[in-house]
C-alpha positions in Angstrom: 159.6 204.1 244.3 160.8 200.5 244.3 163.4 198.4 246.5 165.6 195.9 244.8 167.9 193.3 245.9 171.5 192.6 243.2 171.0 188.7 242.7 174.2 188.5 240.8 176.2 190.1 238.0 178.0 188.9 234.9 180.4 190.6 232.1 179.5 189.5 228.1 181.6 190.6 225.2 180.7 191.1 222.0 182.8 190.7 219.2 182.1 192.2 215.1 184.3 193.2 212.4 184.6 196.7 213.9 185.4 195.6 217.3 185.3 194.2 220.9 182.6 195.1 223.1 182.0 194.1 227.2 178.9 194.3 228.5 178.1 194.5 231.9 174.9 192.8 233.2 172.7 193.0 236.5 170.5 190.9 237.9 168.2 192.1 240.2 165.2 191.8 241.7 162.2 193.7 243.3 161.8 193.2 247.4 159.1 195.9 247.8 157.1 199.0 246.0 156.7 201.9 248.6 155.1 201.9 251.2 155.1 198.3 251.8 155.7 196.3 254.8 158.1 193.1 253.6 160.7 190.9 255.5 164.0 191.4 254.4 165.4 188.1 254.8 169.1 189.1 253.4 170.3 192.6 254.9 173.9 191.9 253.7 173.2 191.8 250.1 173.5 194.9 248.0 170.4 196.9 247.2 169.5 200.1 245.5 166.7 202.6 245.2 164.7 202.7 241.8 161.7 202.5 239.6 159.6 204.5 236.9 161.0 208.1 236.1 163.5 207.9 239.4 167.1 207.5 238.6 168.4 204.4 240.3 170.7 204.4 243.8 173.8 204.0 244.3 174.5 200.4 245.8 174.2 200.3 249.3 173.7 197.5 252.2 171.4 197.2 255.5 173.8 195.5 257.4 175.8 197.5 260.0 173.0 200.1 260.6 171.4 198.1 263.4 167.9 195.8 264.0 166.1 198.8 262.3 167.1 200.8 259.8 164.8 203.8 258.0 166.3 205.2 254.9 165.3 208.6 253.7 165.4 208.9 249.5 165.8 211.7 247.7 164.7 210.4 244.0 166.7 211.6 241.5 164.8 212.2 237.8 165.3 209.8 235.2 164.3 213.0 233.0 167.0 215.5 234.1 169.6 212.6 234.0 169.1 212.6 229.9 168.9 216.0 229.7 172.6 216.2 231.6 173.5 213.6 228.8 172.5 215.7 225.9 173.6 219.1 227.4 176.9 217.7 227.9 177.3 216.2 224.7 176.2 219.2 222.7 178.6 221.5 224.6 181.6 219.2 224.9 180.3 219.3 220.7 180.1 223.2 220.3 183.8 223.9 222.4 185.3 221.3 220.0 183.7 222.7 216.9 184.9 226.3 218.3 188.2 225.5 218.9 188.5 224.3 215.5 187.3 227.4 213.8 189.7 229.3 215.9 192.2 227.6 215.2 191.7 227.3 211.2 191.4 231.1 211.3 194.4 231.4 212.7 196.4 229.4 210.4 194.4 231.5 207.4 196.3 234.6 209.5 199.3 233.3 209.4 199.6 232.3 206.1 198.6 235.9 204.8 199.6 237.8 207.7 199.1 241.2 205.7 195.6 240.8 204.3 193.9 239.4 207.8 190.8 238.7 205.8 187.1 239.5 207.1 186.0 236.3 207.0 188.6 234.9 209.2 187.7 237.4 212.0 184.4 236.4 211.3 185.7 232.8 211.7 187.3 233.4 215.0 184.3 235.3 216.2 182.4 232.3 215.5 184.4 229.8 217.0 185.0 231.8 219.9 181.4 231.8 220.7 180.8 228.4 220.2 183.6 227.7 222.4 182.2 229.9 225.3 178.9 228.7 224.6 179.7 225.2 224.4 181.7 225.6 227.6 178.9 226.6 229.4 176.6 224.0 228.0 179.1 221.6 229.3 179.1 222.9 232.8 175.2 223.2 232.5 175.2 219.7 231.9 177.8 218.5 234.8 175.5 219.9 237.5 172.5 218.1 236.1 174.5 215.3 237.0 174.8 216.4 240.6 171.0 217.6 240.5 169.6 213.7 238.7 171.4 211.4 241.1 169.2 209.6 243.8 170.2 209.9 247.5 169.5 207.4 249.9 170.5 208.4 254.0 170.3 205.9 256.7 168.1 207.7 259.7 168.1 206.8 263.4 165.4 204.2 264.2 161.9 204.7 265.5 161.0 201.5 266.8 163.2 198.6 268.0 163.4 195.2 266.3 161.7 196.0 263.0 164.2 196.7 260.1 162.2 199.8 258.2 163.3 201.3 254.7 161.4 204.6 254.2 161.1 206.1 251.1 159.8 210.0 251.3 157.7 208.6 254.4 157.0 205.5 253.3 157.9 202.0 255.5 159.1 199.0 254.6 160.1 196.5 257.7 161.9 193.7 258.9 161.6 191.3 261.8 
């Protein structure tokens, strides 16, 4: 688990034949690895919690929080932030691919209202299955989200006039 100071930011576009693309771009760089003990010589710029396998932070800022700070992370998985990816684009995927069987077999209903065919209730059957299914594949994958994200809390300090960043019980300090 890693701290790291934003040193700046900047937007690029990109332009092809097919399109316009922005970019945007971070820089950043590392203060300290946990547990570490490093001076934090600028409190006021934004910082955020990452590093191998943990899903980074949300931006936050030391200032305001007093002489010493301790912050108390909660990593978030890098892992079970790609699997929210893929379970939400698969379902999102199924529901639309359900909703369109359902509504071709309806239309195939319509159109020969008399002879409801076998293979358009089969259709419908189908489709609505894969729109139940993808539905809940979908909602599978929104709570993921909720489950991957990394949560940093500012604690009450321990010791006065050191700044300390603590990651799962690890320190990192300031004078």
């Amino acid at each position: 688990m890693e701290l790291f100071r934003v040193t700046g930011e900047g937007v690029g576009t990109v332009a092809t034949g097919r399109g316009v693309a922005t970019v945007g771009i971070v820089h950043y760089q590392r203060e300290c690895r946990a547990p570490c003990d490093a001076s934090i010589l600028e409190p006021g710029a934004d910082f955020f919690i990452g590093g191998d396998g943990i899903q980074p932070s949300k931006r936050f800022s030391l200032l305001g929080h007093g002489e010493d700070v301790t912050l108390h992370v909660d990593p978030g998985s890098s892992a079970l932030r790609s699997l929210a990816w893929t379970a939400l684009a698969l379902g999102v995927s199924a529901a639309l691919v359900g909703g369109g069987l359902i509504a071709y077999a309806s239309s195939e209903d319509s159109g020969n209202s008399l002879n409801a065919s076998s293979d358009s209730s089969r259709l419908k059957t189908h489709g609505w299955a894969a729109l139940i299914g993808g539905g809940l594949m979908t909602g599978a994958g929104v709570s993921l989200f909720a489950f991957s994200s990394t949560d940093v809390e500012f604690l009450p300090s321990s010791a006065p006039g050191k700044r300390r960043v603590a990651g799962q019980g690890h320190v990192v300090t300031r004078r």
